[in-house]
KEKOLNU-769605 format. One record per residue (C-alpha): x, y, z negated; residue in one letter. Coordinates in steps of 0.2 Angstrom, whole numbers, padded with zeros to 4 digits, always signed. Each point is the difference from the previous one (the first is absolute). Layout:
<nodes>
XYZA...
</nodes>
This chain:
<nodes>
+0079+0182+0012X+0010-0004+0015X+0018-0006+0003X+0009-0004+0018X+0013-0012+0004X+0006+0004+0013X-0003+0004+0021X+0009-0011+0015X+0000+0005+0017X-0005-0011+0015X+0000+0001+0017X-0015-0006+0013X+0001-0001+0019X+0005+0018+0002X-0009+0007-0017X+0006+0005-0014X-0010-0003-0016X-0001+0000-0019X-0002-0018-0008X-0002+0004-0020X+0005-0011-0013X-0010+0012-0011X-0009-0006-0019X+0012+0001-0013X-0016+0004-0007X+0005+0006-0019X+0016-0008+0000X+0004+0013-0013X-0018+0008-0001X-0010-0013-0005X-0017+0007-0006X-0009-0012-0011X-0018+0002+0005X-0014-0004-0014X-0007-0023+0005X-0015+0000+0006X-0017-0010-0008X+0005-0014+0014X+0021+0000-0003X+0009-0009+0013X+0009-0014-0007X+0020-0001+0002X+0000-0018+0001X-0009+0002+0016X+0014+0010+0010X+0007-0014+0013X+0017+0014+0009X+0000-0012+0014X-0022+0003+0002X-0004+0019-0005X-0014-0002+0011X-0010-0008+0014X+0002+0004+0018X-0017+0001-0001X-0003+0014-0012X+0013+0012+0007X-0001-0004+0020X-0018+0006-0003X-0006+0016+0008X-0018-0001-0004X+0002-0002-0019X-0007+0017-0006X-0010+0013+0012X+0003+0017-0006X-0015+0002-0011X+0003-0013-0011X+0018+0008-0001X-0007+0015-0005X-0009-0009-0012X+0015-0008-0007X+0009+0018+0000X-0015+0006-0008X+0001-0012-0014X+0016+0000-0003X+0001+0020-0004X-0018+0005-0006X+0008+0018+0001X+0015+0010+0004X+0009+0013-0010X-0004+0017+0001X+0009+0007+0017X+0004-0018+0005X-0002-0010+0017X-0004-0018-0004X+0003-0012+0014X-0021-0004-0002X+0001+0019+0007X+0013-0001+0011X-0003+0007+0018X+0014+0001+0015X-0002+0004+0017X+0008-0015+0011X+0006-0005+0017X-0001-0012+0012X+0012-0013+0001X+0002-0014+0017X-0003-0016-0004X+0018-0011+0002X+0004-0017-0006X-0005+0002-0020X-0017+0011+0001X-0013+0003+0010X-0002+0019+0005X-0006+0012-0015X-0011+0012+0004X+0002+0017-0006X-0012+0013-0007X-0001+0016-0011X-0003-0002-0020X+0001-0019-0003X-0002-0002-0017X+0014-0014-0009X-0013-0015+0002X-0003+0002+0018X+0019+0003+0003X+0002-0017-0009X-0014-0010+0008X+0004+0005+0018X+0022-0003-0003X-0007-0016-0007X-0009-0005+0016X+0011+0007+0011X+0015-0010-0006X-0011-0016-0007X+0010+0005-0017X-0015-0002-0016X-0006+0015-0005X+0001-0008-0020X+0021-0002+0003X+0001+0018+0007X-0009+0008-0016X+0013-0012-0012X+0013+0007+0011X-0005+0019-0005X-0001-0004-0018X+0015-0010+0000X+0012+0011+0008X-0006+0018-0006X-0018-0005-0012X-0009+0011+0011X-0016-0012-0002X-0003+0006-0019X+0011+0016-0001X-0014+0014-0006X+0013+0014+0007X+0012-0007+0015X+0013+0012+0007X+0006+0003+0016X+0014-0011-0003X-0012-0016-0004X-0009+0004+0018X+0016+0003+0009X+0007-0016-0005X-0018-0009-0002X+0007-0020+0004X+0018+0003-0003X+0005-0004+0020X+0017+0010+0006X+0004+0005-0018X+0015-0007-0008X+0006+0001-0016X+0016+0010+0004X-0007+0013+0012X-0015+0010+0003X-0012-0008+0009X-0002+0002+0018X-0010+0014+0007X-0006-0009+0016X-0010-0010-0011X-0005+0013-0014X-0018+0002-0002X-0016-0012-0008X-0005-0006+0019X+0017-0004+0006X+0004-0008-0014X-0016-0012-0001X+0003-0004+0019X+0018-0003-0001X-0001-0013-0015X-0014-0007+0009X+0010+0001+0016X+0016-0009-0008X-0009-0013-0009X-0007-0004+0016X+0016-0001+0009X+0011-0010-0015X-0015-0015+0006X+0010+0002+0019X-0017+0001+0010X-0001-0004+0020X+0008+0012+0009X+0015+0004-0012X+0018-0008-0003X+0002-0013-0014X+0010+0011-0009X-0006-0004-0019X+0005-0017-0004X+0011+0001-0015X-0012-0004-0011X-0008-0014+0009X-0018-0008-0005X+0000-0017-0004X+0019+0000-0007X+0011+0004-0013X+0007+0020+0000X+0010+0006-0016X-0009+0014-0008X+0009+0013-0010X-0006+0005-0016X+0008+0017+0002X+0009+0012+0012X+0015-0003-0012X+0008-0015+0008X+0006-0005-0017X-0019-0004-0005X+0000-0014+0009X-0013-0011+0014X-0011-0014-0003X-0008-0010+0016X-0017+0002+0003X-0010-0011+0014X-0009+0012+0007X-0017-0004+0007X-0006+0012+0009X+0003+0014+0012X-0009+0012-0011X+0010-0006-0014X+0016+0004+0010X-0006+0016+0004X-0001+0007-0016X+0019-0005-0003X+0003+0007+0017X-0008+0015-0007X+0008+0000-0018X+0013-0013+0000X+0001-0006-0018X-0011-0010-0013X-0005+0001-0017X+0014-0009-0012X-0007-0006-0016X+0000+0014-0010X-0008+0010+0013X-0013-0016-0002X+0000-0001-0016X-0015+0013-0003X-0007+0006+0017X-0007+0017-0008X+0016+0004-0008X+0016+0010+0009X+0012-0012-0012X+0019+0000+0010X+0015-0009-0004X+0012+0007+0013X-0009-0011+0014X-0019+0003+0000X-0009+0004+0015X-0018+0003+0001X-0005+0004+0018X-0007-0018+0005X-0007-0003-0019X-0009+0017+0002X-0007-0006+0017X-0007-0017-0006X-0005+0006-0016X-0011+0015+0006X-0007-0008+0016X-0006-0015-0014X-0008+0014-0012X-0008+0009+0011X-0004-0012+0015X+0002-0019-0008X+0012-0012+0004X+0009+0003+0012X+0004-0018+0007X-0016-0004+0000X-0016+0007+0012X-0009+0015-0008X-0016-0001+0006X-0014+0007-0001X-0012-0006-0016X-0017+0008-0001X-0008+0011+0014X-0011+0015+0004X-0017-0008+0003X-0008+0017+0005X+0001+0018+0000X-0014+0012+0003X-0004+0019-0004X-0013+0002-0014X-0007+0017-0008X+0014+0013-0005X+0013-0016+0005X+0007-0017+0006X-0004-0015-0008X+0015-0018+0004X-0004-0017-0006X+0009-0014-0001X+0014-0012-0011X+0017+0000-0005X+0011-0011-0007X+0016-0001-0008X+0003-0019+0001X+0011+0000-0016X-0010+0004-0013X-0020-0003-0003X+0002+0021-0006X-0009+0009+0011X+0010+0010+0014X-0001+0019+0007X-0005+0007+0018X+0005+0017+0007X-0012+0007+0011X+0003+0017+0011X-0011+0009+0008X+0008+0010+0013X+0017-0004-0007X-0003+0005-0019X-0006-0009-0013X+0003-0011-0014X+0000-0016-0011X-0015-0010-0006X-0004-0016-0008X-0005-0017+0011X-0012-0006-0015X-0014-0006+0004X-0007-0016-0004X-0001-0011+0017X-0002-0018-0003X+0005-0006+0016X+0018+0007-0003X+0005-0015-0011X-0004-0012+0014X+0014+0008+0011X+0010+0004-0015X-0001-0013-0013X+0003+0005-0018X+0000+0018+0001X-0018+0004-0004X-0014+0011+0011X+0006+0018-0006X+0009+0005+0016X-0013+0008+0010X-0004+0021+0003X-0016+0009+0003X+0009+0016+0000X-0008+0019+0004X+0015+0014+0007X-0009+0017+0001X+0003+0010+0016X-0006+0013+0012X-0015-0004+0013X+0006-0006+0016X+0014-0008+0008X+0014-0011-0011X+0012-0013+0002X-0001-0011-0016X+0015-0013-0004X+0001-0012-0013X+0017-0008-0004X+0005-0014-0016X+0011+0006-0015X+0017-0005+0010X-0005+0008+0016X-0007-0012+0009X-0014+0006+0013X-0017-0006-0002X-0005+0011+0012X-0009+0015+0007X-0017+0006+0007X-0009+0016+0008X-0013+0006-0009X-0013+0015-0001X-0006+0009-0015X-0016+0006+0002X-0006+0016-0004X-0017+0007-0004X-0004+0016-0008X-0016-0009-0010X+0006-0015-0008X+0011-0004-0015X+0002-0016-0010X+0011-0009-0011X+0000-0019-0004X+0006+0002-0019X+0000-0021-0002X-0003-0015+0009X+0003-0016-0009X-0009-0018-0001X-0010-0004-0011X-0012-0014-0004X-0014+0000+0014X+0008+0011+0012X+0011+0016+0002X-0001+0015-0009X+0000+0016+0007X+0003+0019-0011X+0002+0018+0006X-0010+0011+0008X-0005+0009+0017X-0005+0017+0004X-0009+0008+0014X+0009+0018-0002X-0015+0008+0009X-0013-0007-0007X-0008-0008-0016X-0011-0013+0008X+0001-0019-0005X+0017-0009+0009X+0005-0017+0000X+0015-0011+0000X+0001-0013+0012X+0010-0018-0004X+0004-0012+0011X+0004-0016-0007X+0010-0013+0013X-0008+0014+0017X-0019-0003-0010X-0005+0012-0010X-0015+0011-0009X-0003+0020-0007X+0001+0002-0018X-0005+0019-0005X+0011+0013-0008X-0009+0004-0016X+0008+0001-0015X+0001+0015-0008X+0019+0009+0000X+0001+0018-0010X+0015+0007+0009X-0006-0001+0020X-0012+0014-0004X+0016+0011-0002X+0012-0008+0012X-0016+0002+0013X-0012+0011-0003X-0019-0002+0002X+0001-0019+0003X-0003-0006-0016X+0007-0011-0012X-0007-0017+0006X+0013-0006+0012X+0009-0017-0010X-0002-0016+0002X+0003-0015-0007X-0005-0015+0009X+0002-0020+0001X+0002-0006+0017X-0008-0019+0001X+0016-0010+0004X+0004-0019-0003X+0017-0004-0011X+0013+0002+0011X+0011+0014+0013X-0011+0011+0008X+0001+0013+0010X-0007+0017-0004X-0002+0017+0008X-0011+0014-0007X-0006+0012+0011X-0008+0020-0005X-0010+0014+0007X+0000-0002+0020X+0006-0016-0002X+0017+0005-0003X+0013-0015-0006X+0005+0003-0020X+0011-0016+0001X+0000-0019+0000X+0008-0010-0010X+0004-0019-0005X-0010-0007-0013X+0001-0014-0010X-0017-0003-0007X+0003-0013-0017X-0008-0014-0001X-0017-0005-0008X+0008-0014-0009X+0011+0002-0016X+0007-0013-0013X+0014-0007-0005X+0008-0019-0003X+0005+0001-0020X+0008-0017-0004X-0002-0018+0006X+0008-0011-0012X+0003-0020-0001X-0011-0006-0012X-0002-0021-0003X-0009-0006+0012X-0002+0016+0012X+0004+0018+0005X-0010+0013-0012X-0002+0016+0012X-0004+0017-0008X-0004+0017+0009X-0015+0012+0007X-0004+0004+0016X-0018+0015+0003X-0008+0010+0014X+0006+0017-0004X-0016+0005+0007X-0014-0012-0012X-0001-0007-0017X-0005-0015+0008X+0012-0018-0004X+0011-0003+0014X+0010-0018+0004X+0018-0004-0002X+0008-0013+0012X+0012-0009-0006X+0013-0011+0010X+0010-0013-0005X+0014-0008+0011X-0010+0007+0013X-0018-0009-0006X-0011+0011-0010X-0017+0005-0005X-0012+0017-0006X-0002+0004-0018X-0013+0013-0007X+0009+0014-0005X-0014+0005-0013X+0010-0001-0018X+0005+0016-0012X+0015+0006+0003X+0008+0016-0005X+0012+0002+0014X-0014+0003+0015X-0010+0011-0013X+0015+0011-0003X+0007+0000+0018X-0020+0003+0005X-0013+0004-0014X-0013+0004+0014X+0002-0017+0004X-0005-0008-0017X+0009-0013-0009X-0007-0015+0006X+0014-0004+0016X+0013-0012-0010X+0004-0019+0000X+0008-0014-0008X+0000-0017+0007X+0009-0013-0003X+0003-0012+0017X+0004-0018+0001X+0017-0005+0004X+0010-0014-0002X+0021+0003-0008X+0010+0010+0012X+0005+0017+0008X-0013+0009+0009X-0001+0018+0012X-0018+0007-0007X-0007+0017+0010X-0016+0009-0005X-0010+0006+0012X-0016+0013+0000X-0014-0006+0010X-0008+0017+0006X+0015+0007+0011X+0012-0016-0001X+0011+0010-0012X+0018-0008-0005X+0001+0002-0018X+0017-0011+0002X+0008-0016-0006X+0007-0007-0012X+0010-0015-0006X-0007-0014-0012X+0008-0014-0008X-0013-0013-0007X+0006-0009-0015X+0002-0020+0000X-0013-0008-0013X+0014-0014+0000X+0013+0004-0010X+0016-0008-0010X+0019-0001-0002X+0012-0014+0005X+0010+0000-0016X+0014-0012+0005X+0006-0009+0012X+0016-0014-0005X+0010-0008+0013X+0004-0019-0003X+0009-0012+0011X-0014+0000+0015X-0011+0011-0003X-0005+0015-0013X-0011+0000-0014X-0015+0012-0001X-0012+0009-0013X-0011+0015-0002X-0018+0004-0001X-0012+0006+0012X-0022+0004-0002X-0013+0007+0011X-0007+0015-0011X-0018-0003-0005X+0002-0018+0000X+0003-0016-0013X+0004-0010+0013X+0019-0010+0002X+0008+0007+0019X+0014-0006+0009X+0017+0007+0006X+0010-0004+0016X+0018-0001-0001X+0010+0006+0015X+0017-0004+0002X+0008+0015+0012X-0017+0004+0005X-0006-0017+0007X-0004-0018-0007X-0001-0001-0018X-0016-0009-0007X-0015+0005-0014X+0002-0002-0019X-0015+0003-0012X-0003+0014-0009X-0008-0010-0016X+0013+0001-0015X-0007+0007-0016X+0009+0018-0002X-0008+0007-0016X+0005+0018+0004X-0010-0001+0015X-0015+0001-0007X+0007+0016-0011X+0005+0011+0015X-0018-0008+0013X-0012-0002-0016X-0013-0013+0006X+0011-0009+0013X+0004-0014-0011X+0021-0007-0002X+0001-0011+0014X+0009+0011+0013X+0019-0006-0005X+0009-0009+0018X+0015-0012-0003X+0010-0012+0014X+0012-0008+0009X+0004+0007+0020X+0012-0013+0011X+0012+0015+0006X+0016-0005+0011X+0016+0005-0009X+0005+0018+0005X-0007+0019-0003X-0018+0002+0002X-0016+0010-0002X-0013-0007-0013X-0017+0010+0000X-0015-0004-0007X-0018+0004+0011X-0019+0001-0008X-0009-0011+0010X-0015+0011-0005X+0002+0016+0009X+0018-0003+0004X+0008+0010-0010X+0018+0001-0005X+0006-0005-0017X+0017-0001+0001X+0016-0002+0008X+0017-0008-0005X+0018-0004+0009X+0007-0014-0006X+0013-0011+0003X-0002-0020+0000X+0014-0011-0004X+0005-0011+0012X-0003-0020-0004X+0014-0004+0011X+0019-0009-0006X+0012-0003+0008X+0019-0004+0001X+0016-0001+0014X+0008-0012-0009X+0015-0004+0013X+0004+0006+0017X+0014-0010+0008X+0009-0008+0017X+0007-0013+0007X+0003-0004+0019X-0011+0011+0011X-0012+0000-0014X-0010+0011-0017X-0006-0008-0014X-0012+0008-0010X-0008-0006-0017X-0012+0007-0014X-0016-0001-0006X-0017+0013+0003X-0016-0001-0009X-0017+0007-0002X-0001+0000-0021X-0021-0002+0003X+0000-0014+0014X+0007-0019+0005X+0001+0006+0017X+0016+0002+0010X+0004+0017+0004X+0013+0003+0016X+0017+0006+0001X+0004+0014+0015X+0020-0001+0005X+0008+0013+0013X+0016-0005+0007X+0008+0017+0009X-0017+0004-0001X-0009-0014+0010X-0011-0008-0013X-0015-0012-0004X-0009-0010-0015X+0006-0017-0010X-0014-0007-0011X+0007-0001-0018X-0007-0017-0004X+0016-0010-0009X-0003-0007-0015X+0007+0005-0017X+0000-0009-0013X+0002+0016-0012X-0011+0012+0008X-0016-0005-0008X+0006+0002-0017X+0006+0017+0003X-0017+0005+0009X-0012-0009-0009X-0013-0007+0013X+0009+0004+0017X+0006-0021+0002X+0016-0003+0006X+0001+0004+0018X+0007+0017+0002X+0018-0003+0006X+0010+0002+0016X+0015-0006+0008X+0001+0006+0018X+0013-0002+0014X+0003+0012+0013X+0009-0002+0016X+0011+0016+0003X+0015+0003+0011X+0016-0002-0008X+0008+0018-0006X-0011+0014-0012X-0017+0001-0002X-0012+0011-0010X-0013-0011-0008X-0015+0008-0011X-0013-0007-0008X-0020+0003-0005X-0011-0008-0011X-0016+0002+0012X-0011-0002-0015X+0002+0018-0007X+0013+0005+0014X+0014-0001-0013X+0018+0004+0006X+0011-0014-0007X+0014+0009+0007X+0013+0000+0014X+0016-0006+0002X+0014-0002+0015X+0008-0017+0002X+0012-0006+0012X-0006-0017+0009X+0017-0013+0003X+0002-0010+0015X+0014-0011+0006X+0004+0010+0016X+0014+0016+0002X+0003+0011+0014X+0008+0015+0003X-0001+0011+0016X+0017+0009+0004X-0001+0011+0014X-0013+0004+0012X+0007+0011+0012X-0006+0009+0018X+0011-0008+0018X-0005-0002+0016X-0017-0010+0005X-0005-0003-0020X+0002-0001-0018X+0017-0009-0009X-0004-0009-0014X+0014-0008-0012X-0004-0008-0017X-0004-0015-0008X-0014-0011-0004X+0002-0018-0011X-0010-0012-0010X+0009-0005-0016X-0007-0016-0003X+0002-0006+0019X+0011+0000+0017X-0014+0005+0008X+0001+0018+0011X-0012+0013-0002X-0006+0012+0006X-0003+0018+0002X-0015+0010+0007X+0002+0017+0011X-0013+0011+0003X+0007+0017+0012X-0011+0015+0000X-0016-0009-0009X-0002-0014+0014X-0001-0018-0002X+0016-0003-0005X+0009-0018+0002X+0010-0012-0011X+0019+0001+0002X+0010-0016-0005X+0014+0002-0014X+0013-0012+0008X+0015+0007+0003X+0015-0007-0011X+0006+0008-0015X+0015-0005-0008X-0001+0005-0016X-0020-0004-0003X+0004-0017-0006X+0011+0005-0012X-0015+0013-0007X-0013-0014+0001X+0007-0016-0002X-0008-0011+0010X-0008+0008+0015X+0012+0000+0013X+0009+0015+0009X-0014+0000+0014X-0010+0016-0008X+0005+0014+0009X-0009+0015+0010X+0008+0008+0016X-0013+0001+0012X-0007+0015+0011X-0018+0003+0003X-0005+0009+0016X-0007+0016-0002X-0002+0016+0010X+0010+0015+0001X-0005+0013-0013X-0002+0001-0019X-0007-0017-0007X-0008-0004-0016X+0008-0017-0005X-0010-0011-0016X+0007-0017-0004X-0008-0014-0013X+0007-0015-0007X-0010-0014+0007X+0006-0011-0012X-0010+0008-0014X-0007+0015+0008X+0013+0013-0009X+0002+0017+0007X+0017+0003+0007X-0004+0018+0004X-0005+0011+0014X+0014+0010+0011X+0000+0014+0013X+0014-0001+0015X+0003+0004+0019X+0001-0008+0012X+0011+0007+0014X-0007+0001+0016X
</nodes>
């Protein structure tokens, strides 16, 4: 399953090599592979992170027996004839260490694994990536009958896709080392040239799809020098139908797959690749029992509570088995995912000398141990069963002195302290299997052990180890936390709770909100009888406990070994109950009815009404209801509320409160007229002046309410206090001071004016106006010359002779009044009457440079405008 690109030529210091752009990796062979139980995901693949520096740049990621266990696993057996790579054997050199590995030490017969564990050490390249390079380029990993070609060509390096590949680098070591070699050098380590830097990390590169130019690029940020690597390596990623199932070999014309196949296998067989893989379980210990090994420890495969598998070898061969055994320390570490991940497992082997290893299900070491079977020519044993049980552990199987058919024992340590049990149970087949010792060589025994992990080893004739083994003794306790339920006026708790070893009662503790108490667990109850009958019947209770209404967290508790039967949440019903019916705004307030009664009681309650969940006041409960009585037989009628609530005009919240227990009745929003008239009746000028008149009104009071005014948005409050004559009439009650008539100085020239009634913040509207006055100017020019500002205009009272003035500010700074006396023809003529002396021509000194000039009309402080002009220097 393997395509090249193709091969380019460079040139360092005076050496020629071979950089290969190699990993077209099923361009047109794509081999869909059947998903594993733990699929990688395709919204996962991130082209611009295929995977960590960390994960590839990792030499010591895999030694070479948990390689061979990997390869064992991965091809249980080979075709008839065949060569598997798990038996794969070459004989290598030695290579001098240079600038990407350290020296490889060569030797006769080094099987696949250790070719691959010591490349990877030697050029700090993981051992994980080199094995996903094999089955990428040529699926030499799970092919049950390789050829030569797939060993010749094991990583694809040197072998393009429109030429033979090269036989420098032919074989299954040279391969391995050189794609090791070249990953190493794409990172440009110390000592070489910064030649590969076309696809730099940390930036933007174009990325084909395709070695048809026509397919197209995309950029990718790539973020890592692993990542770039890999695209050194095999220049092009996955388009989306490549993507769009990661399995599959679907092609448009354009689909590549020699990066997808990379992330997607290293993630199904080694995790994430982005992510650390480490290590999650461990081999606790390993020592040599009769006829075999024995390794115990955990594992655990953080993505489901399921339990995992190990792979343990024994001198390199070996197999899978399950990490199932209850440890109930794992779901501290590992929250969620149960105590099922722990092994207790027996690996039969020759006495003597044996390397055992012990790796997870994706490869990942959990280490390995010497260890010595022994051998004696008079015992034999097995330990058929160990398993917990109430009071202890339990021990089955049998032991045999082969030579003679005197009495044994089995020795059992519990926690390094242990006792003899004899061997005496009667077994019909050891007479045969072992002749003249008789048939008296079972057992079947109970170790004392308290509820919890123990460790266990068994031991037989001259004291020879059978096995030991992690135990989980269950507890003497057993019951279970049936209902709690809120009844009135408490928490009614139901359940059983025994002493698996005694008919006797037992008590029930029983927490709420953290404050609790025993009860005798001594009632019937059908549940502990069927779950224990040689417990008896009498282990329930039923009790109800005081509580007032509200939510609670109640936990039961057992009181002989402080076992957590769990918690539950309780709700605690009101006694108070009732409805709030209506509620009816009106001008100033709302109008309120409804009902509401304490259960078991005649007598008449009270509600509070909250307006938006504050104020508010009580209203008796004590209007006849007749229906009361019919729904709360023998709590009378006189539960019906009804009243008045002031409430300020607007939106609002009504509720209605018990004033019992608290309890809520009933919530409405409402909205509340306002009480509030008003009108702008006029909104005039006159000489440097506004007028304004109207009337405002509270419809439920005398009281004068206040009138806000804004003019250009500068504003403050006029008591509306005039009287009028008519207003009483229309408001029947208000009296007649509720007019206005106000005067405002303004500026002469336009105005916004807008107007509030502050009662009820009515808007009364807004309006523009233009404010008279008996001056007119006119600024003509204003013009930049040397040492100042030209001014020409004019400036003139019309009712007067008088000369005005004008006020310059330049650049924002105080400014100063300029007179407007300079004769004008024709200004008499315009304004009859006030003389030709009206005139501007004046300059006002300023700076060279560009100058913000602002004039007023002092006159009646109009605006004459802001200009910008130079000044020449």
């Amino acid at each position: 399953m393997m395509g090249r690109s193709r091969v380019h030529r460079f040139v360092a210091s005076a050496a020629a090599f071979f950089v290969v752009l190699s990993g077209l990796t099923a361009i047109s062979l794509a081999v869909s592979e059947p998903e594993p139980a733990s699929a990688a995901n395709a919204a996962d693949f991130n082209p611009g992170n295929i995977i960590s520096d960390a994960n590839f740049f990792n030499g010591n990621a895999m030694n070479a027996g948990v390689i061979q266990n990997f390869l064992n696993n991965q091809v249980p057996s080979c075709a008839s004839g065949a060569t598997c790579l798990k038996s794969y054997t070459q004989t290598t050199w030695t290579r001098a260490a240079d600038p990407m590995c350290n020296t490889y030490q060569g030797a006769a017969n080094e099987s696949s694994a250790t070719i691959i564990a010591k490349v990877g050490q030697a050029c700090n390249i993981s051992q994980a990536v080199l094995l996903v390079l094999l089955q990428k380029e040529q699926s030499l990993i799970t092919s049950t009958n390789p050829s030569a070609r797939q060993y010749a060509a094991a990583t694809g390096f040197a072998c393009p896709d429109t030429a033979p590949c090269d036989a420098e680098y032919s074989g299954f070591y040279n391969q391995v080392y050189k794609a090791a070699w070249q990953y190493k050098r794409y990172s440009n380590p110390p000592g070489t040239s910064a030649f590969f830097t076309w696809i730099p990390v940390g930036k933007y590169s174009n990325i084909p799809y395709h070695p048809d130019a026509n397919c197209g690029t995309s950029p990718v940020l790539v973020q890592n020098r692993a990542t770039a690597g890999l695209y050194y390596y095999t220049p092009y990623q996955p388009n989306a139908t490549a993507m769009s199932d990661i399995y599959g070999g679907q092609n448009d014309g354009c689909s590549s797959y020699g990066n997808r196949n990379f992330w997607r296998l290293y993630t199904d067989w080694f995790g994430n690749p982005t992510l650390s893989n480490a290590k999650h379980g461990a081999l606790d210990e390993a020592f040599g029992v009769l006829n075999g090994v024995q390794v115990t420890g955990w594992a655990v495969d953080p993505s489901t509570p399921n339990p995992t598998s190990i792979y343990v070898s024994v001198d390199g061969k070996g197999g899978s088995y399950p990490a199932d055994k209850p440890l109930n320390w794992i779901e501290g570490l590992y929250p969620g995912l149960g105590q099922n991940h722990g092994y207790s497992q027996f690996v039969k082997t020759t006495p003597g000398r044996h390397e055992v290893c012990v790796s997870q299900a994706n490869g990942v070491s959990l280490g390995c141990k010497t260890v010595t079977t022994p051998s004696d020519t008079r015992a034999a044993a097995s330990v058929d069963l160990v398993e917990g049980v109430v009071g202890g552990v339990r021990l089955k199987g049998w032991s045999v002195n082969k030579q003679s058919g005197a009495q044994t024992y089995l020795w059992v340590n519990v926690d390094g302290k242990g006792r003899a049990y004899k061997v005496d149970q009667k077994l019909s087949w050891t007479p045969t299997l072992y002749p003249g010792v008789g048939n008296t060589h079972g057992f079947d025994v109970v170790a004392a052990a308290s509820p919890g992990l123990h460790n266990i080893c068994a031991y037989g004739v001259d004291s020879i180890l059978l096995g030991c083994y992690k135990v989980t003794v269950p507890p003497n306790e057993a019951g279970a936390f049936q209902s709690a339920t809120g009844v009135l006026g408490g928490i009614k708790v139901d359940g059983w709770t025994l002493d698996k070893r005694s008919t006797a009662a037992t008590y029930i503790w029983i927490d709420v909100n953290g404050t609790g108490r025993p009860f005798r667990a001594n009632k019937a109850s059908d549940a502990a009888a069927s779950a224990y009958p040689s417990a008896g019947r009498n282990h329930g209770y039923s009790e109800t406990i005081p509580a007032k209404p509200g939510t609670y967290k109640v936990c039961a508790y057992g009181t002989l070994e402080n076992t957590a039967y769990g918690c539950k949440s309780v709700t605690v019903p009101f006694n108070e109950v009732g409805f709030l019916d209506s509620v009816e705004p009106v001008l100033g307030g709302v109008n309120v009815s409804g009902w509401s009664l304490v259960q078991g009681s005649k007598a008449s309650t009270y509600v509070w009404i909250t307006v938006d969940g504050a104020g508010g006041g009580p209203i008796r409960a004590n209007k006849p209801l007749p229906w009361i009585n019919q729904l709360y037989p023998g709590l009378g009628a006189n539960h019906g509320f009804s009243g008045f609530v002031s409430v300020p005009a607007g939106k609002h919240t009504i509720c209605a409160i018990g004033t019992s227990e608290q309890a809520k009745i009933g919530c409405k929003e409402v909205t509340v007229p306002s009480s509030g008239a008003a009108s702008l009746d006029s909104l005039t000028t006159s000489k440097l002046k506004i007028s304004l008149t109207g009337w405002a009104v509270d419809r439920l009071s005398k009281n004068p309410t206040w009138l806000w005014v804004n003019v250009d948005g500068v504003g403050r409050p006029y008591k509306v206090d005039k009287p009028l004559s008519w207003i009483d009439n229309y408001f029947k009650g208000v009296g007649p001071n509720h007019g206005f008539a106000i005067d405002i100085p303004a500026s002469a020239g336009l105005h916004e004016v807008c107007v509030w009634h502050s009662f009820d913040n009515q808007s009364l509207g807004c309006r523009t106006v233009d404010v008279p006055s008996d001056g007119a100017a006119s600024i003509d020019s204003v013009t930049g010359v040397k040492g100042g500002v030209a001014i020409k205009g004019w400036s003139v009272d019309r009712t007067s002779t008088a000369t005005t003035y004008i006020w310059v500010q330049v650049d924002g700074g105080n400014g100063g009044p300029v007179k407007a006396d300079k004769p004008l023809s024709w200004i008499d003529a315009y304004f009859p009457g006030v003389g030709p002396n009206h005139g501007i021509d004046t300059v006002v000194p300023a700076a060279p440079g560009n100058r913000r000039v602002c004039i007023t009309a002092t006159f009646d402080n109009r605006n004459l405008g802001c200009y910008t002009v130079t000044v020449p220097s």
